[in-house]
C-alpha positions as CSV (number, residue, x, y, z in Angstrom):
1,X,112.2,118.6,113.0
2,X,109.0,118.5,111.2
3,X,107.5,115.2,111.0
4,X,107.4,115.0,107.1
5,X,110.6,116.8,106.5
6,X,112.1,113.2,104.9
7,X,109.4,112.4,103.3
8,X,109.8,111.7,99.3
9,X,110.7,114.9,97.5
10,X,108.7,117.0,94.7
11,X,109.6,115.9,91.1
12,X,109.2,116.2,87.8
13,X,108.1,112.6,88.4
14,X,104.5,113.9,90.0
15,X,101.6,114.9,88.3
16,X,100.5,113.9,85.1
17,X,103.8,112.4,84.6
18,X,104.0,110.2,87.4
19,X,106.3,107.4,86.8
20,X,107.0,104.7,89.7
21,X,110.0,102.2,89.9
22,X,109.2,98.3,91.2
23,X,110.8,96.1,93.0
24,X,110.9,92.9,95.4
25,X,112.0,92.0,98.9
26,X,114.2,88.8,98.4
27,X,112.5,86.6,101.1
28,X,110.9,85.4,97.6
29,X,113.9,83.4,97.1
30,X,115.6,83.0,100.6
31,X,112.6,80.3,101.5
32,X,114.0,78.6,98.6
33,X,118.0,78.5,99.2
34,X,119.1,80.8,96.6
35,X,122.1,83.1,97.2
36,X,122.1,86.4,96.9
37,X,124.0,86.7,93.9
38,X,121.3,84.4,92.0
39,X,118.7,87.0,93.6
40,X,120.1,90.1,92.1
41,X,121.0,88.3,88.6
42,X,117.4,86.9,88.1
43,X,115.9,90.5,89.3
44,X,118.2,91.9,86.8
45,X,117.1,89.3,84.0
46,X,113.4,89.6,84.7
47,X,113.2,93.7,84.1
48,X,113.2,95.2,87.7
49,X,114.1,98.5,89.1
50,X,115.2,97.3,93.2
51,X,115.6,95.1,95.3
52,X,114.8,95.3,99.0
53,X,117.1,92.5,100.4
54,X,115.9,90.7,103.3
55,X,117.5,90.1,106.5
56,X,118.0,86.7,105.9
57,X,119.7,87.1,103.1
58,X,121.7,89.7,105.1
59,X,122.6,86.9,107.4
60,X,123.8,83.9,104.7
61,X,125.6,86.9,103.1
62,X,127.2,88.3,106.6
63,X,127.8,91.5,104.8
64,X,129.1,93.2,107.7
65,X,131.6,90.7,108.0
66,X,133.1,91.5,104.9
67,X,136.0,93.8,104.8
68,X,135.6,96.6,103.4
69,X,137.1,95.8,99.8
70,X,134.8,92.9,99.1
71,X,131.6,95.1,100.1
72,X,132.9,97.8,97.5
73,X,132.8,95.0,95.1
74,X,129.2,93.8,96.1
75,X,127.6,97.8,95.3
76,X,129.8,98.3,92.1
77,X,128.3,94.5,91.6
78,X,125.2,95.2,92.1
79,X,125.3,98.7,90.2
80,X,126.8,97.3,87.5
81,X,123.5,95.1,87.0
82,X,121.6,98.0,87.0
83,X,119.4,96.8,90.4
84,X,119.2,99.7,93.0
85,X,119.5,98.3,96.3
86,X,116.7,100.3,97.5
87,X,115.7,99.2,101.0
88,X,116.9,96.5,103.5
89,X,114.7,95.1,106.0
90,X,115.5,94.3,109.7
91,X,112.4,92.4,110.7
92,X,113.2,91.3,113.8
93,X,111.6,87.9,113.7
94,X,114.5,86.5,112.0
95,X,116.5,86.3,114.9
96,X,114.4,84.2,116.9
97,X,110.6,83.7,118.6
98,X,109.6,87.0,119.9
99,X,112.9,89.0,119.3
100,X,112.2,92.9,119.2
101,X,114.4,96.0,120.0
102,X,111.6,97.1,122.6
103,X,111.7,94.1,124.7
104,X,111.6,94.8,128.5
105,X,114.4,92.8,128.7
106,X,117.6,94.8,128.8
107,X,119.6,92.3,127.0
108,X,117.2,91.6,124.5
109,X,117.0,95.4,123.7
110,X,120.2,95.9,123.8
111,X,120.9,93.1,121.3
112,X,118.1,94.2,118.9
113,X,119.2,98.0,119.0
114,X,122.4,97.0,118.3
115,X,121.0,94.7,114.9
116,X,119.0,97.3,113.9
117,X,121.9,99.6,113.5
118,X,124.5,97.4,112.1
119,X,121.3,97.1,108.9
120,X,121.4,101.0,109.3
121,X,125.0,101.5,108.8
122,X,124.9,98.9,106.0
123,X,122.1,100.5,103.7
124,X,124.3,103.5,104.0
125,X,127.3,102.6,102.9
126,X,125.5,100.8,99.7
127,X,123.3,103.7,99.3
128,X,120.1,102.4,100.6
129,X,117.3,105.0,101.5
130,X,115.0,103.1,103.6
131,X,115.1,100.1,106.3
132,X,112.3,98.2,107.3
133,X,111.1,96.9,110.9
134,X,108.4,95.5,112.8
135,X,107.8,96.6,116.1
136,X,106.8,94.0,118.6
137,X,105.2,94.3,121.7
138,X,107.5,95.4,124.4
139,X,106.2,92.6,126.8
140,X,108.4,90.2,124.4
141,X,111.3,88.2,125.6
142,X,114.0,86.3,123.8
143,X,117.3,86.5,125.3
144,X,118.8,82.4,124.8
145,X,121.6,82.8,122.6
146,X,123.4,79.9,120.6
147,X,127.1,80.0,122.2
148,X,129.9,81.2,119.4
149,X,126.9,83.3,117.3
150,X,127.4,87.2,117.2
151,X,124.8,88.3,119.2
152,X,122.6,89.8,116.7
153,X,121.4,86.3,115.8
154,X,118.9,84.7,118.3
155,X,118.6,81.1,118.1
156,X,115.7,80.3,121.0
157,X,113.7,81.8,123.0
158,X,110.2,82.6,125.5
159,X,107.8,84.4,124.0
160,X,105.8,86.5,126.4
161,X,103.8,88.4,123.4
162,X,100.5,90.7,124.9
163,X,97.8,90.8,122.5
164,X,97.1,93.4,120.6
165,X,93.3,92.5,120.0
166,X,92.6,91.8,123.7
167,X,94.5,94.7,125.3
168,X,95.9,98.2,125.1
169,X,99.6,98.8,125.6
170,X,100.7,99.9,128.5
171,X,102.0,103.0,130.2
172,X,105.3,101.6,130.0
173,X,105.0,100.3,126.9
174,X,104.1,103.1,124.6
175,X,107.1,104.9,126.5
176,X,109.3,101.9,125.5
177,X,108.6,101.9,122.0
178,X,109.2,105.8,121.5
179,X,112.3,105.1,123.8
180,X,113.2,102.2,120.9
181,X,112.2,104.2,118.1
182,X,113.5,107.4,119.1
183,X,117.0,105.9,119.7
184,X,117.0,104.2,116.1
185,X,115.6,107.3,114.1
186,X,118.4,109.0,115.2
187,X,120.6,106.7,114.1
188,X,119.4,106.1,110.9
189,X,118.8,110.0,110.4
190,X,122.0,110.6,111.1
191,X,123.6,108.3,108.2
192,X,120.7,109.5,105.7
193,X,118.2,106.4,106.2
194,X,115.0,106.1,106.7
195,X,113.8,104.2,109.1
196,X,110.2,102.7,108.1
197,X,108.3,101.0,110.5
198,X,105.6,98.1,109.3
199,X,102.6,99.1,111.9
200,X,99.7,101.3,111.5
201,X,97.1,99.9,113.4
202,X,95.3,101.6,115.7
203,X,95.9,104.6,113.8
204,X,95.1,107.1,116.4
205,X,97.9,105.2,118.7
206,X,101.0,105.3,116.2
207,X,100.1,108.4,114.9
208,X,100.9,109.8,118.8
209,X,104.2,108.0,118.7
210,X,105.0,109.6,115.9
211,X,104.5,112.8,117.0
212,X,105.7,111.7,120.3
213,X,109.6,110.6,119.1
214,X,108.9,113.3,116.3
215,X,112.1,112.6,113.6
216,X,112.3,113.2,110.5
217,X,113.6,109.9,109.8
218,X,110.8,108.1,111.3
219,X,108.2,106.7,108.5
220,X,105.9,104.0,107.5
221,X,106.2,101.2,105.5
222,X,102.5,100.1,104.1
223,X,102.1,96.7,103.8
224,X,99.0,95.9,101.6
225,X,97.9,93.1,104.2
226,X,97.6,94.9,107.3
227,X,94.8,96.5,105.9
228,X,93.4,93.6,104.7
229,X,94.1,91.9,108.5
230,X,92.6,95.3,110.0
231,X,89.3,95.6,107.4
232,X,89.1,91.7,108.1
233,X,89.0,91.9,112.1
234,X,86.7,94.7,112.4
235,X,84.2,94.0,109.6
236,X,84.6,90.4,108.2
237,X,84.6,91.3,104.9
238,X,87.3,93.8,102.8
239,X,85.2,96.8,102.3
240,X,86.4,99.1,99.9
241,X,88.1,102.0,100.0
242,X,90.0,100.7,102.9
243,X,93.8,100.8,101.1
244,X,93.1,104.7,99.4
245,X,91.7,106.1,102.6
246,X,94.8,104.5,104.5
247,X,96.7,106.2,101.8
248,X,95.5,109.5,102.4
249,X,95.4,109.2,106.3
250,X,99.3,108.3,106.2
251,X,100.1,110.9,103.9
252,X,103.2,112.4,104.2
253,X,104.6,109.5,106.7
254,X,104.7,106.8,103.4
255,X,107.9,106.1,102.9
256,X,107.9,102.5,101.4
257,X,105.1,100.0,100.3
258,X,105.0,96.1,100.4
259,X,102.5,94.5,97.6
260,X,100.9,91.7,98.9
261,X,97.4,90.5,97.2
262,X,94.7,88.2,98.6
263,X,91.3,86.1,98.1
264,X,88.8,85.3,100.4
265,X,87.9,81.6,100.6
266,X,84.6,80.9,101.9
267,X,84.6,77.5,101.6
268,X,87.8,77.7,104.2
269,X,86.5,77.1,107.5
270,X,86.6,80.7,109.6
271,X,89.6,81.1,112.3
272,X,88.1,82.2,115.5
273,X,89.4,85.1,117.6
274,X,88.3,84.2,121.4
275,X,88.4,87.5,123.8
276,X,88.7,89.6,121.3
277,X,88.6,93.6,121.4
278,X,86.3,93.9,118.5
279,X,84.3,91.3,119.4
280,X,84.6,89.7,115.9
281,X,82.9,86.0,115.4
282,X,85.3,84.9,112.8
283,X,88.2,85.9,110.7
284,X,87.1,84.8,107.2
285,X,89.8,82.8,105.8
286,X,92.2,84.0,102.6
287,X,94.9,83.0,100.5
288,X,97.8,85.0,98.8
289,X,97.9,85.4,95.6
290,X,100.2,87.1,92.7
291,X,99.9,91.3,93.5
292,X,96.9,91.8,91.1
293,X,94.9,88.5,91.1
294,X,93.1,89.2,94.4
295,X,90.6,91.6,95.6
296,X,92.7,94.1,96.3
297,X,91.5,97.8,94.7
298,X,94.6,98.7,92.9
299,X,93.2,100.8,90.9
300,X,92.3,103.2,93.7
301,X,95.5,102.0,95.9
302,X,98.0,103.5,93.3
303,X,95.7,106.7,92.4
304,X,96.0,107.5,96.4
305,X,99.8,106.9,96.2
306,X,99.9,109.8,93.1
307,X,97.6,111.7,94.9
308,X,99.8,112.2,98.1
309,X,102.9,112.6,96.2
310,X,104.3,109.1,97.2
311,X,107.7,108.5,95.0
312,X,109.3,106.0,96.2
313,X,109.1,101.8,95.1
314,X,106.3,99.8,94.8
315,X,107.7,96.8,96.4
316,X,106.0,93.1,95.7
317,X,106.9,90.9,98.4
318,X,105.1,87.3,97.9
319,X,105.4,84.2,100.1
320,X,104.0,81.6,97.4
321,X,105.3,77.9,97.7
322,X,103.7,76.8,95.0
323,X,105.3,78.9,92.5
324,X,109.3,79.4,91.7
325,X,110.1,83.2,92.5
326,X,111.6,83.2,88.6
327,X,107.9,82.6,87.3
328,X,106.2,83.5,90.0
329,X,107.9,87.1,90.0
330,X,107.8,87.3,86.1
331,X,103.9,87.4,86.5
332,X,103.7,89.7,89.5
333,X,105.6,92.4,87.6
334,X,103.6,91.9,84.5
335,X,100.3,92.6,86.7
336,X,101.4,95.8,88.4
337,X,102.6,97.2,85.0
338,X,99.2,96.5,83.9
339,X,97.7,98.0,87.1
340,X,100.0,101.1,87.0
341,X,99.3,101.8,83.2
342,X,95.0,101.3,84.3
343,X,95.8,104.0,86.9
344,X,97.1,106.4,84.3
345,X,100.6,105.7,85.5
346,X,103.8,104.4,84.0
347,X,106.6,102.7,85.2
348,X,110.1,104.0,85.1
C-alpha cells in the first residue's frame, strides 16, 4: 500500500473554497475534574465542530467497560449535540512514568499494544477517524502494576528513557518501533482508523520508518510545539518559516494537527541542555499561550495546510491553569476564526 493512500481525500472543500472544522482535545478539562458529559455539553455550547477526547477521560469514562447499549447511547448522545468525535488519543504517558508500546520489556509491550487497540477498536465503533500516540523510546520500562487494575492502567514504574538529544537510536530500536508500529497500523487499518503518530523529529529518521512499516494507516499528527522545541534546540530562537516548511515536508502524511501557541520570555532564566547533540548553550525559556497570542506564523501555518490539501481538524489543545477551559476555550476559538478568515479561509 502506498504510503499516502489514507491520507485526507479531494473535495469540494479545497481550493478557493477551503473551509476547515475546529476542535479541542479534552485534557483542557480533565486537569480540572470535569466529566465527560460537562466536556461535550460546554464544546457544544461554545460553537465547536469535534472533540478529540483524551485518554484520561477515556479512563474516568471506562468506555470499554460499558456494554454495548449504554455506548450506543453515548454516540447517539454525542451526535445528538452535534460534536463529531473526531479523534481519540492514546498517549501513552497516562498510564504511568515511561509506559510505551515499544518498550523492550515484553510485558510492558505487550500491555501497551494491547491499550492501544482497545482506543482503536473504540474510535471505531463511535466513528472516530484518527487516534493519537506518542512513541517513546524503546529503552523505556514500566511494568509495576497496581494489583485489581486492568492491565492497561500503569500505576508505577522505572523509567530507563535514552535521550534523544545525546544519542541515536539503536539498531534494535528503530527495528522495535517499526515492529510496534507496524503491528498497530494494521490494526487500526483494518477497523478504518488512522493511526497518527506525534513525532517528526529527526525528519530524515521517521520519514525511513515510515517507509519502512509502509501502511496506509500510518500518519502524523503535527503538534505546533515540536517545532517550536525543534527550531528552539537547534537555533535558540523560532526562525520563521519553520511550521510551513514542516507543512510541506510532511505532506501527504498530515493526518491530524494539535494547536498549541507560545512566547519567548527573556527575562526567564535559559534551561541548560548538558551533553547535548546540537551543542546548544541554552534553551530560551517560553510560556503557552491561547492558539494565536504567541509568535507562532499562523498566517503561513494554515496557508501550508491548504496548500497540501490537508482536510482534516484544526485541533487546539491548551494546558493553561490560569484560565477555566469555558473562557479560556471561548477565546482560543475566536482567534483561529480570525486567523483562518486572515488566511483566506473559512470555517465550516
Amino acid at each position: 500500500m502506498s504510503l499516502g493512500e489514507l491520507s485526507a481525500p479531494a473535495s469540494e472543500t479545497q481550493g478557493e473554497n477551503m473551509v476547515y472544522r475546529i476542535s479541542v482535545q479534552s485534557n483542557a478539562y480533565t486537569r480540572y475534574g470535569y466529566t465527560l458529559g460537562y466536556t461535550l455539553k460546554n464544546l457544544h455550547k461554545l460553537g465547536y465542530d469535534g472533540v478529540e477526547v483524551d485518554c484520561a477521560h477515556m479512563k474516568s469514562t471506562r468506555l470499554w467497560d460499558l456494554p454495548v447499549s449504554q455506548r450506543r447511547t453515548l454516540r447517539k448522545s454525542i451526535q445528538d449535540l452535534g460534536i463529531e468525535l473526531e479523534a481519540l488519543s492514546c498517549h501513552n504517558h497516562i498510564l504511568g512514568p515511561g509506559a510505551s508500546f515499544t518498550s523492550s520489556d515484553p510485558k510492558a509491550r505487550q500491555i501497551n499494544m494491547d491499550f492501544n487497540k482497545h482506543v482503536m477498536d473504540i474510535a471505531a465503533e463511535f466513528g472516530s477517524q484518527v487516534v493519537t500516540t506518542h512513541v517513546p523510546s524503546p529503552s523505556i520500562r514500566s511494568v509495576e502494576l497496581l494489583a485489581g487494575m486492568p492491565a492497561e492502567w500503569y500505576t508505577r514504574g522505572e523509567e530507563h528513557s535514552v535521550g534523544r538529544d545525546s544519542a541515536p537510536y539503536t539498531d534494535d530500536e528503530r527495528k522495535m518501533i517499526v515492529q510496534g508500529l507496524g503491528e498497530c497500523a494494521d490494526y487500526a487499518g483494518d477497523r478504518g482508523v488512522v493511526f497518527a503518530i506525534e513525532v517528526y523529529d529527526p525528519w530524515d529518521f521517521w520519514k525511513a520508518i515510515f517507509e519502512s512499516v509502509a501502511s496506509s494507516a500510518l500518519k502524523l499528527n503535527l503538534h505546533v510545539s515540536q517545532v517550536w522545541r525543534v527550531m528552539l534546540q537547534e537555533r535558540g530562537i523560532i526562525v520563521e518559516p519553520s511550521l510551513p516548511d514542516t507543512v510541506r515536508e510532511i505532506g501527504s502524511l498530515l493526518a491530524h494537527t494539535h494547536l498549541m501557541d507560545y512566547r519567548a520570555r527573556a527575562e526567564i532564566p535559559p534551561s541548560g541542555f548538558q551533553g547535548s547533540a546540537r551543542q546548544d548553550p541554552y534553551m530560551p525559556a517560553t510560556v503557552e499561550v491561547i492558539p494565536g497570542a504567541g509568535e507562532c506564523d499562523w498566517i503561513s501555518f494554515l496557508k501550508a495546510l491548504k496548500e497540501i490539501g490537508y482536510t482534516g481538524y484544526l485541533t487546539i489543545e491548551t494546558h493553561r491553569m490560569d484560565i477555566v477551559p469555558e473562557i479560556e476555550l471561548a477565546w482560543a476559538l475566536g482567534n483561529v476564526k480570525e486567523l483562518l478568515a486572515r488566511a483566506g479561509l473559512k470555517k465550516e
